[in-house]
C-alpha positions as CSV (number, residue, x, y, z in Angstrom):
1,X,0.0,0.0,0.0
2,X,3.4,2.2,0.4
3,X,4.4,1.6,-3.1
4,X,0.8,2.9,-4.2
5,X,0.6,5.7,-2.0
6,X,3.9,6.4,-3.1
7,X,3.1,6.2,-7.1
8,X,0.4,8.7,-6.2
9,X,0.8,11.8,-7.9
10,X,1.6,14.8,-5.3
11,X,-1.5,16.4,-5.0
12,X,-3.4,13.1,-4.4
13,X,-1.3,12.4,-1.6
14,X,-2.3,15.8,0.0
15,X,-5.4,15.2,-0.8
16,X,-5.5,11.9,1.1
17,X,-3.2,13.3,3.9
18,X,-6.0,16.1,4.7
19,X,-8.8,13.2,4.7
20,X,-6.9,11.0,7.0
21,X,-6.1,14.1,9.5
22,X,-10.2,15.1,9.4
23,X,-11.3,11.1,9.3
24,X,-11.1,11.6,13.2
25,X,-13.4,14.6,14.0
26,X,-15.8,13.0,12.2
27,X,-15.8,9.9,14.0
28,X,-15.2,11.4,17.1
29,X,-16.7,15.3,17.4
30,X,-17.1,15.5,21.3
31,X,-13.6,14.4,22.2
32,X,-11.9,16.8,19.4
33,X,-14.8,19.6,20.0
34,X,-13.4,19.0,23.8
35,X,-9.9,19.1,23.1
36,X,-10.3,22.4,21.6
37,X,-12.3,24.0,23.8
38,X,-9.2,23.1,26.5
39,X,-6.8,25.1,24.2
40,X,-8.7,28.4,24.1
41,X,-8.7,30.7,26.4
42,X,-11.6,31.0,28.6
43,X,-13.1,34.6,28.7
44,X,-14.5,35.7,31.9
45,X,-16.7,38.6,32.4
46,X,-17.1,40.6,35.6
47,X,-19.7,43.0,36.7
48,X,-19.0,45.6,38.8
49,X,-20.7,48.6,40.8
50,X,-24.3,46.9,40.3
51,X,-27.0,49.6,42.0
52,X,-28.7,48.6,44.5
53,X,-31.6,47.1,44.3
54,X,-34.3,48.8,45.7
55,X,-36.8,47.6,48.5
56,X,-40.3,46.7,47.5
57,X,-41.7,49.5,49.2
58,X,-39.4,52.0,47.0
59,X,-41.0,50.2,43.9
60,X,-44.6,50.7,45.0
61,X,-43.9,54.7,46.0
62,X,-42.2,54.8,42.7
63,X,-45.2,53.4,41.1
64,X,-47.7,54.8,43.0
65,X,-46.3,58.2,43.9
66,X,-48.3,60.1,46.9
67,X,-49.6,63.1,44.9
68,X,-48.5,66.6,45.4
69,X,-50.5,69.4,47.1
70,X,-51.0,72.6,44.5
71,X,-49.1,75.7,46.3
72,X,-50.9,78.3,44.3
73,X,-48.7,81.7,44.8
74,X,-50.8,84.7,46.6
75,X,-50.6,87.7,45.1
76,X,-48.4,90.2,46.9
77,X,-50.4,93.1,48.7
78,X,-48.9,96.4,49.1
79,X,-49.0,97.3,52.7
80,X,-50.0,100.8,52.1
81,X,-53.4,99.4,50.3
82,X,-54.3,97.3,52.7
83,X,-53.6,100.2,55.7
84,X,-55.8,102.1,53.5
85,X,-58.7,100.1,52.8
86,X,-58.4,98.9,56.3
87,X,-59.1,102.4,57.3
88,X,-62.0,103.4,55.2
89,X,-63.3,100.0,55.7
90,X,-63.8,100.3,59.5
91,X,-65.3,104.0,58.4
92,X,-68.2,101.7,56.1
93,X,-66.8,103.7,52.8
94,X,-67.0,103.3,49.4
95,X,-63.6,104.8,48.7
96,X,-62.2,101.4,50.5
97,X,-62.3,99.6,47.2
98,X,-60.4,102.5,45.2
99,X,-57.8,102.5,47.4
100,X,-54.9,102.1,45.7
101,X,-56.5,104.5,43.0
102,X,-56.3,107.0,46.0
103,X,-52.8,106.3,46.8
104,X,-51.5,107.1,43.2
105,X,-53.0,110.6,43.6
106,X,-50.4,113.5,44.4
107,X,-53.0,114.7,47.3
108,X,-54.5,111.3,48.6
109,X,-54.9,112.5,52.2
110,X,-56.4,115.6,51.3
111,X,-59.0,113.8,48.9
112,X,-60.2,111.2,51.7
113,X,-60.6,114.3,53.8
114,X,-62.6,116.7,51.8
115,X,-64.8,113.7,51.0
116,X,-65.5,113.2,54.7
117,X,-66.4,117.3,54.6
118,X,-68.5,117.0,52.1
119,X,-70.2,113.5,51.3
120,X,-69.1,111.5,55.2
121,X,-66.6,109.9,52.8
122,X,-68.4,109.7,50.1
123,X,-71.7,107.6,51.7
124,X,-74.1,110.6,51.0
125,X,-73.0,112.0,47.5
126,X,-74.3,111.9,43.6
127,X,-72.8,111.8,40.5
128,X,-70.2,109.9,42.1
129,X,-68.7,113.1,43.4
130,X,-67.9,112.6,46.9
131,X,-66.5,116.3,46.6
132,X,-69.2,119.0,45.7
133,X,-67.1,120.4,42.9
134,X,-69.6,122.1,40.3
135,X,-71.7,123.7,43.9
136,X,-75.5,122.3,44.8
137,X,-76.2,124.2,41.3
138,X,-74.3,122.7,39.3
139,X,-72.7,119.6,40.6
140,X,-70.1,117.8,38.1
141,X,-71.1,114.2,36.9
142,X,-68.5,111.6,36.8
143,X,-69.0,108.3,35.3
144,X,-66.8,106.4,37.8
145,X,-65.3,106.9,41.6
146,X,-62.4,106.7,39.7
147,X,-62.8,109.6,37.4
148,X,-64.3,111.8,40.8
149,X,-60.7,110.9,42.1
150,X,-58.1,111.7,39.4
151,X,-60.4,115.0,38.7
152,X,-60.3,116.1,42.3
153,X,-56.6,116.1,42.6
154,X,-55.7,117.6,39.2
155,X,-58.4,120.7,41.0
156,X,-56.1,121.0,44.7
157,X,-53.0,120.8,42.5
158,X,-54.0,123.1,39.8
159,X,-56.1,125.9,42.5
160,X,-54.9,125.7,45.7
161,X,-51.2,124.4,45.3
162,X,-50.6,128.3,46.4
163,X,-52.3,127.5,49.6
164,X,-51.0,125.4,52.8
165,X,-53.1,122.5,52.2
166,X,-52.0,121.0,55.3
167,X,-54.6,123.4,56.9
168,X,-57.9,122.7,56.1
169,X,-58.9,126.8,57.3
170,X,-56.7,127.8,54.5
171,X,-58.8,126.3,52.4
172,X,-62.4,126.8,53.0
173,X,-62.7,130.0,52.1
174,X,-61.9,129.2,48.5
175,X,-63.3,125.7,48.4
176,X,-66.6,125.9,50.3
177,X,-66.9,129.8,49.7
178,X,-67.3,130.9,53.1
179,X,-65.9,129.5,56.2
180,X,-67.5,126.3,57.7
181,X,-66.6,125.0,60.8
182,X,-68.0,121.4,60.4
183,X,-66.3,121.2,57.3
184,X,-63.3,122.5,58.9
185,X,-63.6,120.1,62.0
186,X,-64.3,117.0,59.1
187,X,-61.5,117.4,57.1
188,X,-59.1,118.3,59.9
189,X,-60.5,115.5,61.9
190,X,-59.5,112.8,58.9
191,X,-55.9,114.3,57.9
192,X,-55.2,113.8,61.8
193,X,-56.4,110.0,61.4
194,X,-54.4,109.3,58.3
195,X,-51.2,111.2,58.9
196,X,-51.2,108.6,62.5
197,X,-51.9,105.5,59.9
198,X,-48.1,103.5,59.2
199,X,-47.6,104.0,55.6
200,X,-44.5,103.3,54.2
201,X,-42.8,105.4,51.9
């Protein structure tokens, strides 16, 4: 069988050389399959900084999260309303809710006074003029509190700004056109009450 192999050209004896080297995998697969798996190099895999696992009772709050009250912001106030309104609330007067209307006026304290001379701050007036400007004859008609207000204290600025209107008798003469001691004693009786009211600046 020598001699034949050996008459064999060169590639049929590499032919057969390669078949007789794979004969045994086929016939025996586990033992080569385990022969081989001894040569390679195992890999090995490690798993580090695993988070901790949470707690059932974290899983169920995280599921079911507790719900959240609603914080809903409150408007800031400024104090010098609230003094004000405070005031001419406890004084049952409609001017209360135009407060901060008043306060936004160049002669605030002087309005809230004359309207105590001439309407008990503004509870028995018309027209919405808490201020008798116009006279009994020929009272002036404002469509708003509002518009009684702003008009008021463009008239002090614009006709008695020569006076001290810190003094109520400096001004009745040219307001009420005589002098009037009630009026007097009303208005000065008010500017006393405010100017002891905290207001900040």
């Amino acid at each position: 069988m020598t001699s034949r192999f050996a008459r064999l050209p060169v590639t049929y004896q590499i032919i057969a050389v390669a078949i007789l080297a794979y004969v045994p995998t086929l016939l025996f697969p586990f033992s080569a399959a385990a022969q081989t798996e001894q040569n390679q190099t195992r890999l090995v895999f490690e798993i580090k900084n695993l988070p901790t696992i949470p707690d059932l009772d974290t899983i169920q709050n995280f599921t079911n999260p507790q719900p959240q009250p609603i914080v809903i912001p409150q408007p800031m106030v400024d104090p010098n309303i609230a003094a004000l309104q405070d005031y001419l609330q406890k004084k049952s007067s409609p001017l209360a809710e135009h407060a901060e209307t008043i306060l936004q006026q160049q002669n605030w304290k002087l309005i809230i006074a004359i309207a105590n001379g001439e309407s008990t701050l503004c509870k028995h007036q018309m027209y919405n003029n808490c201020w008798g400007i116009g006279g009994a004859w020929n009272l002036r008609r404002y469509n708003s509190l509002e518009d009684g207000i702003s008009d008021v204290d463009q008239l002090l600025t614009n006709r008695y700004a020569d006076l001290d209107m810190t003094k109520p008798k400096n001004l009745v003469h040219r307001y009420v056109g005589s002098y009037s001691p009630t009026w007097v004693a009303a208005v000065s009786q008010t500017l006393d009450q405010l100017n002891q009211l905290a207001f900040e600046n």
